[in-house]
C-alpha positions in Angstrom: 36.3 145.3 84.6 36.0 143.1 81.5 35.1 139.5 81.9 38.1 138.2 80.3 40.8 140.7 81.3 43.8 140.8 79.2 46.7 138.9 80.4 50.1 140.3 80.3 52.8 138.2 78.9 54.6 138.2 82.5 51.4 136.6 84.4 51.3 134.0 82.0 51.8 130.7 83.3 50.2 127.7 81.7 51.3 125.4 84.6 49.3 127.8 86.9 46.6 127.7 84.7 46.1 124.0 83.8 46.4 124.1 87.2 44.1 126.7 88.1 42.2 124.9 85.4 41.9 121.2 86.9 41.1 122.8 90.2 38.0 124.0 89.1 36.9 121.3 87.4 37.0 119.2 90.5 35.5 121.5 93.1 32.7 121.6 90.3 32.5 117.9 89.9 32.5 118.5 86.2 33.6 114.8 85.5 30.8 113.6 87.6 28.0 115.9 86.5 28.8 114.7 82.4 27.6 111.4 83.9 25.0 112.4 85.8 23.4 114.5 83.7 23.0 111.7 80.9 21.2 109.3 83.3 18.7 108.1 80.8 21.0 109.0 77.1 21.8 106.1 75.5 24.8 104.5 77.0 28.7 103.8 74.7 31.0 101.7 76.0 34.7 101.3 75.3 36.0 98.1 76.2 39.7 98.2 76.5 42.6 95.6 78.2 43.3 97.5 81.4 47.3 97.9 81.7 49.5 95.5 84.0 50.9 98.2 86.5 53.9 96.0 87.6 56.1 98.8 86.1 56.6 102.2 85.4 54.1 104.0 83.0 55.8 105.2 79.7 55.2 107.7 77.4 53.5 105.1 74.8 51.1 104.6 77.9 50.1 107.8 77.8 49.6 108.3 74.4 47.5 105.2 74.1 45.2 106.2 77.1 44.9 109.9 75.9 44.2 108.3 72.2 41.0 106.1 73.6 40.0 108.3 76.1 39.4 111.1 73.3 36.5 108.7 71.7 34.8 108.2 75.2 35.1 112.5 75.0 33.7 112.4 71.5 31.2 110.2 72.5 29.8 112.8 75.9 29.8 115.1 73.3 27.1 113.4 71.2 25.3 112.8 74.0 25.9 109.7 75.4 26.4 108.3 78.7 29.9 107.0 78.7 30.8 105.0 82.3 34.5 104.8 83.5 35.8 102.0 84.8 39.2 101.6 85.7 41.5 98.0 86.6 44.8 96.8 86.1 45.5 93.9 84.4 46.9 91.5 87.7 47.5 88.1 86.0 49.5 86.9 83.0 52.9 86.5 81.8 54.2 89.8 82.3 53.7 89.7 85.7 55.1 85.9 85.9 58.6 87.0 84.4 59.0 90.3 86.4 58.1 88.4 90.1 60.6 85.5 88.8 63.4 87.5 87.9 62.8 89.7 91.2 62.9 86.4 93.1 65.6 84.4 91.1 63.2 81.6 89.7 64.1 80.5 86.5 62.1 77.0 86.4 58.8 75.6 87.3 59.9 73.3 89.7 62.0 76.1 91.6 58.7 78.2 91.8 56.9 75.2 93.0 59.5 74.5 95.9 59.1 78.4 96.8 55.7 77.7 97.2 52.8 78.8 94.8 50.6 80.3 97.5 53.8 82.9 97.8 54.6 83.4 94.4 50.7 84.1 93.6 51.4 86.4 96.6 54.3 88.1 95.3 52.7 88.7 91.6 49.6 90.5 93.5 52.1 92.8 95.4 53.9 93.1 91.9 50.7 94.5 90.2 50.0 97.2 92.9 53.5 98.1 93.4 53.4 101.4 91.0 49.6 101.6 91.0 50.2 105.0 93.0 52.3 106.6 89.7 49.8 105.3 87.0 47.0 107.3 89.1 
């Protein structure tokens, strides 16, 4: 048997394969051994503003992501250690209008009579409420 047996056009499935694909790469650790295996290369970092998960990822999202995650690749590739870091972005305006439109707050003075300690607490549980689809 040939190492790379031909594939008829009837057993082809490139969902089956990425998937077949992305399997192996984590039973193999692959992401994990690029990192440990440049211990001591010099190290690149990418600094980028971590996205505000308070709504649904979009397409643009993606793209962006895929776009600077293809220099940290570029980077392995050269030889360097390159260290992920993932957040989310939990503070700012975006959050601010979402959590007052959810709760009907249009002023300061209303969100000070709701009580800051449960709007702050409302915004946190706005960040994290679509964490699970961004992962």
């Amino acid at each position: 048997m040939s190492r790379f047996p031909e594939i008829k056009p009837q057993q082809f499935s490139l969902i089956e394969m990425e998937k077949s694909m992305l399997n192996w790469w984590e039973q193999q650790d692959i992401f994990g051994l690029c990192t440990q295996v440049r211990e001591e290369a010099p190290r690149f970092t990418f600094y980028e503003g971590p996205p505000t998960a308070n709504g649904r990822p979009g397409v643009h999202h993606v793209m962006a992501r895929t776009i600077k995650d293809s220099f940290c690749r570029y980077k392995v590739m050269q030889g360097y250690r390159v260290d992920r870091k993932a957040g989310w972005d939990t503070h700012g305006l975006p959050v601010e209008i979402q959590v007052e439109k959810e709760l009907g707050l249009t002023n300061r003075a209303e969100i000070e009579a709701y009580g800051i300690e449960k709007y702050n607490a409302a915004c946190k549980a706005s960040v994290h409420k679509y964490t699970e689809m961004w992962n």
